[in-house]
C-alpha positions, -999 to 999 in steps of 0.1 A, spaced: 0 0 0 13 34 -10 20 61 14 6 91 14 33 119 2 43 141 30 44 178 16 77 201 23 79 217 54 81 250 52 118 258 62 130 229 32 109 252 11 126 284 20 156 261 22 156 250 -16 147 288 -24 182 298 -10 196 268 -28 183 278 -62 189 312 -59 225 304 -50 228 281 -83 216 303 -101 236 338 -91 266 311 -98 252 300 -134 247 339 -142 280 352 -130 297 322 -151 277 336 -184 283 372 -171 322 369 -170 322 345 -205 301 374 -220 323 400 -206 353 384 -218 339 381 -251 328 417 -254 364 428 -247 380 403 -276 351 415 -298 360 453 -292 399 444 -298 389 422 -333 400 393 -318 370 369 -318 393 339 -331 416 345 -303 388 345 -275 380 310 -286 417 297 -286 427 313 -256 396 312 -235 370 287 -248 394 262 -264 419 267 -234 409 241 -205 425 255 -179 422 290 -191 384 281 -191 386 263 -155 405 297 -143 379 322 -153 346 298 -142 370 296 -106 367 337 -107 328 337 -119 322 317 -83 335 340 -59 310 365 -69 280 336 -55 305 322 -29 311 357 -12 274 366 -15 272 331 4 295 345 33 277 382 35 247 360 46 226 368 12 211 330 6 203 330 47 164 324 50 156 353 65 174 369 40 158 361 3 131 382 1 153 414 9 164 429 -22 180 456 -8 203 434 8 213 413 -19 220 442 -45 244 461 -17 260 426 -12 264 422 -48 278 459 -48 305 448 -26 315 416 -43 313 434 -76 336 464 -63 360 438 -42 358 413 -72 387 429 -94 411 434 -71 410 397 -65 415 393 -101 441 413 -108 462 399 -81 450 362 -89 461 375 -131 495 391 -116 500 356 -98 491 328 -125 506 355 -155 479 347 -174 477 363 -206 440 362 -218 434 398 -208 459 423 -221 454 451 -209 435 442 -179 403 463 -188 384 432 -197 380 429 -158 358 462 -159 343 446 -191 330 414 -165 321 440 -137 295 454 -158 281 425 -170 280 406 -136 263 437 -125 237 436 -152 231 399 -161 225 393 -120 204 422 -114 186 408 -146 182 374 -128 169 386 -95 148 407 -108 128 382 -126 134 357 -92 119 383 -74 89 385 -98 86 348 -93 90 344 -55 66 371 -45 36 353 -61 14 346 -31 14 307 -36 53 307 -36 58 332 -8 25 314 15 41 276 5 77 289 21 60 306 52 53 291 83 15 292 99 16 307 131 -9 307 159 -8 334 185 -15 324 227 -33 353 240 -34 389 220 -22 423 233 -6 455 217 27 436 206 6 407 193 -13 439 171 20 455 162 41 423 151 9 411 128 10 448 114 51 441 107 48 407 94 21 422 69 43 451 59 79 431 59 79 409 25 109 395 40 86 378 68 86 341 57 54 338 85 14 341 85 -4 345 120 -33 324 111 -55 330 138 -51 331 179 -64 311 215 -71 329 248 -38 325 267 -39 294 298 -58 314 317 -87 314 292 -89 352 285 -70 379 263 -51 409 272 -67 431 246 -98 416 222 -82 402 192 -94 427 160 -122 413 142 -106 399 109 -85 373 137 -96 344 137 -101 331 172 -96 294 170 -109 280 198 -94 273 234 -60 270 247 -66 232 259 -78 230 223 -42 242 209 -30 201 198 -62 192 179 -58 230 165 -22 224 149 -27 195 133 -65 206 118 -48 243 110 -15 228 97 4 252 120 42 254 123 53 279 151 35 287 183 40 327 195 33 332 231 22 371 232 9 370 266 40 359 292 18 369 325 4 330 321 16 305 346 52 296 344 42 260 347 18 262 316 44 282 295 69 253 306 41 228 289 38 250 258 76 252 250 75 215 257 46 211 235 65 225 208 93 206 210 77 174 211 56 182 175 83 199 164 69 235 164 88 262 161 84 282 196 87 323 198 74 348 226 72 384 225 88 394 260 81 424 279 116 422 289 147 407 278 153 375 302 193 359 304 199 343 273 213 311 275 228 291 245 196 275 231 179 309 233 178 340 202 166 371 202 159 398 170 135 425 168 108 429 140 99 469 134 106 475 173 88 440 184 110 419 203 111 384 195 129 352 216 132 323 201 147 286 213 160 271 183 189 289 165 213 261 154 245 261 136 227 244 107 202 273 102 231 294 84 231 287 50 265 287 46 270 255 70 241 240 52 260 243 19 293 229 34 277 202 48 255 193 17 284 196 -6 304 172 19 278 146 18 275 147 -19 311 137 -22 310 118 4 283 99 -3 291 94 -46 330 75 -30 313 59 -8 286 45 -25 313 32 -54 337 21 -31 309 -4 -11 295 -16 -42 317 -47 -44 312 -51 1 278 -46 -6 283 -76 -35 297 -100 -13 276 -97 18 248 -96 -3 251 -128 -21 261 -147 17 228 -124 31 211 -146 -1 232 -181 9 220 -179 44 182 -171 37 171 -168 2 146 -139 -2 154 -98 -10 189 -87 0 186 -52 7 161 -44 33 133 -9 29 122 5 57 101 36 67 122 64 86 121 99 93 149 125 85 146 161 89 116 181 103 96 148 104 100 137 68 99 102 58 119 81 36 130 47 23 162 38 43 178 9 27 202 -15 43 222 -48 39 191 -71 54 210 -86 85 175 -102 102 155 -131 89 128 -126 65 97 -126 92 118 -110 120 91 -86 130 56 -107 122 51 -112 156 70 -89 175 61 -53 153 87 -22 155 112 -33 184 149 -25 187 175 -51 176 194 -67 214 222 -85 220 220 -122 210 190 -111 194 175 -145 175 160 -132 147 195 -119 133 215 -139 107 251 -152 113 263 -126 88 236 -103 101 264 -100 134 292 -92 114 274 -71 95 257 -48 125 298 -48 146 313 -36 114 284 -12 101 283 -32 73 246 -33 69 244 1 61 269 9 33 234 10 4 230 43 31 252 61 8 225 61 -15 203 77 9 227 109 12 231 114 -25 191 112 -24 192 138 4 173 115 23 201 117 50 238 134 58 267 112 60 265 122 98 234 131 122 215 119 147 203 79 137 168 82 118 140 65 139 104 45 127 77 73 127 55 46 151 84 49 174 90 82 170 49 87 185 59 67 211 92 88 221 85 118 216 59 115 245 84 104 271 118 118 262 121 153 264 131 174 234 129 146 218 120 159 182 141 185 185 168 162 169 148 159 135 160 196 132 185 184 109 188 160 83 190 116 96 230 105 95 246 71 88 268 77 120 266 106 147 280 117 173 256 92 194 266 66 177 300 68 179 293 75 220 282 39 223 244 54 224 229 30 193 205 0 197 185 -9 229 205 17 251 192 51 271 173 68 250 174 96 271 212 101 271 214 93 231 189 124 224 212 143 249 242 133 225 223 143 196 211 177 211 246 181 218 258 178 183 231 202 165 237 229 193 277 225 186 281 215 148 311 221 128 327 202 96 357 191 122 329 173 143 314 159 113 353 144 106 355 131 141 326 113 141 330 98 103 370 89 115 355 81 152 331 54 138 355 31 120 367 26 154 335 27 181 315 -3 175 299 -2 213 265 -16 215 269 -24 173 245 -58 174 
């Protein structure tokens, strides 16, 4: 029976917005400095020479696409593709400015260095500054014609519900209406816990229903973030709704009357003079991470997927020796903000392993595992067709371990913060993992791990833990 397709989450919308945008400022400024460099030739009568020296010329051609890059890579580090970021024009054409006025110096020095002799003089360079300049703000302009159609702008925004309503609530739905870089909708509002509002909601908000009504109300509204307006409610019932949030995987924001102590898992901005604190800034919310970390997995995951294949050969055929029947095992998992996928593995467990038993963890001396099945689970062997999986984007090469969704209901009822870890994309190993914390261990302290590595990610953590797990096969059965 086919499963019902899960749509995008908001964020990977906004998420593949900054990720086209990026490919294609990087496209553009390839064809801009090509088209520069072709004007200049063309000026000087030297059309023929263009194609021998620049088109024809491999490296000459590698050297000048290198040069078109750093125009999208330092829009990259100026923050331009961050979410919160691709609806402000303003900002990308002054970081594009910048790039486009730092850009020559860069290559004049990296000309002076390599003595490369397809621009002579040098004023080709102001040939490609114009045309970067023209042929991007070409392509953002028609981008930004695209993106601020309501259905693409709504699909990429998350749905909001305000607890309680007072003057900020008023003023930040005023902002959010006025600020097209907003990527959120306040769809309509609850009484705060103590069943009344500060000020009467204004008549075109919807008022939902009641705040013990708030769980059935997410799921019916398809809401994503929860914004607590009204802080005077009981500590103990704010305490419930941040944990509320975490468990569905909500985004959680208040508007403060004053600024508490922030600690590490707290943020704070303002919107138009409205205060807002948030609890789940992570490393992996910059764009720039995100793109270092894709790109990693991609190459990671294309060696490591070619390099297995023959492994995955030979285990495969004893998997088939040992119990005839499929050799790579499908199951349902779920990755980043909830999403499921097809996670596909070595099969190290008989055929009907989980008839009678259902969704259970694998144990030690577990019966239902093959002889290979052991070798397989020490050695990680099982899940080299994972590969396949990161090149998909399904999963990162590392993360925190993806779980069954029917386990996942279970979990996330018990273990606090526990959904907090689908924040970022499933992993083949983790820093978890690699902490003995796999299997039928302390769930608790393995979502403490994995808490640990979203709050404290870098690409040298993500090298430990690859290195680390060639090494750490505790509680690998």
């Amino acid at each position: 029976m086919l499963e019902t397709t899960v749509p995008l989450h908001p964020k990977e919308r906004a998420y593949l917005i900054s990720a086209i945008l990026f490919l294609g400022d990087w496209t553009i400024s390839c064809a801009a400095v090509f088209t520069g460099l072709a004007l200049r030739y063309l000026q000087r009568g030297e059309w023929t020479k263009f194609t021998e020296q620049v088109l024809s010329d491999f490296s000459s051609a590698a050297m000048w696409i290198l040069a078109a890059s750093l125009i999208s890579w330092s829009l990259l580090f100026l923050k331009t593709y961050e979410v919160f970021n691709v609806y402000r024009m303003k900002f990308w054409a002054r970081n594009l400015l910048k790039s486009a006025l730092l850009w020559p110096t860069v290559m004049l020095a990296l000309i002076g260095l390599t003595q490369d002799v397809t621009l002579a003089p040098r004023l080709g360079i102001v040939y490609c500054v114009a045309t970067l300049i023209a042929f991007l703000g070409a392509w953002r302009l028609l981008a930004f014609v695209f993106l601020v159609q309501p259905q693409i702008k709504q699909a990429a925004s998350l749905r909001i519900i305000v607890v309680g309503w007072n003057e900020k609530a008023e003023q930040l739905r005023h902002a959010m209406r006025s600020d097209l870089a907003q990527l959120g909708e306040i769809i309509g509002c609850v009484p705060s816990p103590t069943g009344r509002f500060a000020k009467t909601p204004p008549w075109d908000m919807p008022v939902l229903g009641d705040f013990p009504d708030l769980a059935r109300l997410v799921k019916v509204r398809g809401a994503h973030s929860i914004l607590l307006a009204d802080i005077s409610a009981p500590v103990p019932d704010i305490k419930a709704l941040i944990a509320f949030c975490n468990r569905e995987m909500l985004e959680f924001q208040m508007v403060p009357e004053y600024f508490p102590a922030l600690g590490s898992k707290l943020w704070i901005r303002e919107l138009q003079g409205v205060p807002l604190l948030g609890i789940n800034r992570l490393p992996l919310d910059i764009t720039s991470n995100r793109v270092i970390k894709r790109g990693v997995d991609i190459l990671g995951g294309a060696v490591g997927l070619i390099l297995s294949l023959p492994v995955i050969a030979v285990f495969g055929l004893l998997v088939h020796m040992e119990s005839p029947g499929p050799i790579i095992y499908r199951q349902r998992r779920a990755s980043r903000f909830g999403r499921g996928f097809q996670i596909y593995k070595i099969r190290s467990m008989r055929l009907d392993a989980e008839e009678k038993t259902g969704a259970v963890w694998c144990k030690p001396d577990d019966s239902r595992r093959l002889k290979v099945g052991t070798l397989m689970r020490k050695w990680n062997i099982d899940e080299l067709p994972q590969f396949w999986n990161v090149l998909k984007g399904d999963m990162s090469l590392v993360g925190p371990r993806p779980e069954r969704p029917e386990l996942i209901e279970r979990f996330k009822e018990v273990i606090p913060n526990y959904n907090v870890r689908h924040e970022v994309r499933a992993g083949i190993t983790g820093w978890a993992q690699i902490k003995g914390y796999r299997g039928d261990t302390d769930l608790r302290k393995r979502v403490e791990h994995d808490l640990h590595y979203l709050e404290n990610w870098s690409p040298f953590l993500d090298l430990y833990c690859l290195v680390a797990t060639f090494f750490k096969s505790k509680n690998a059965y």
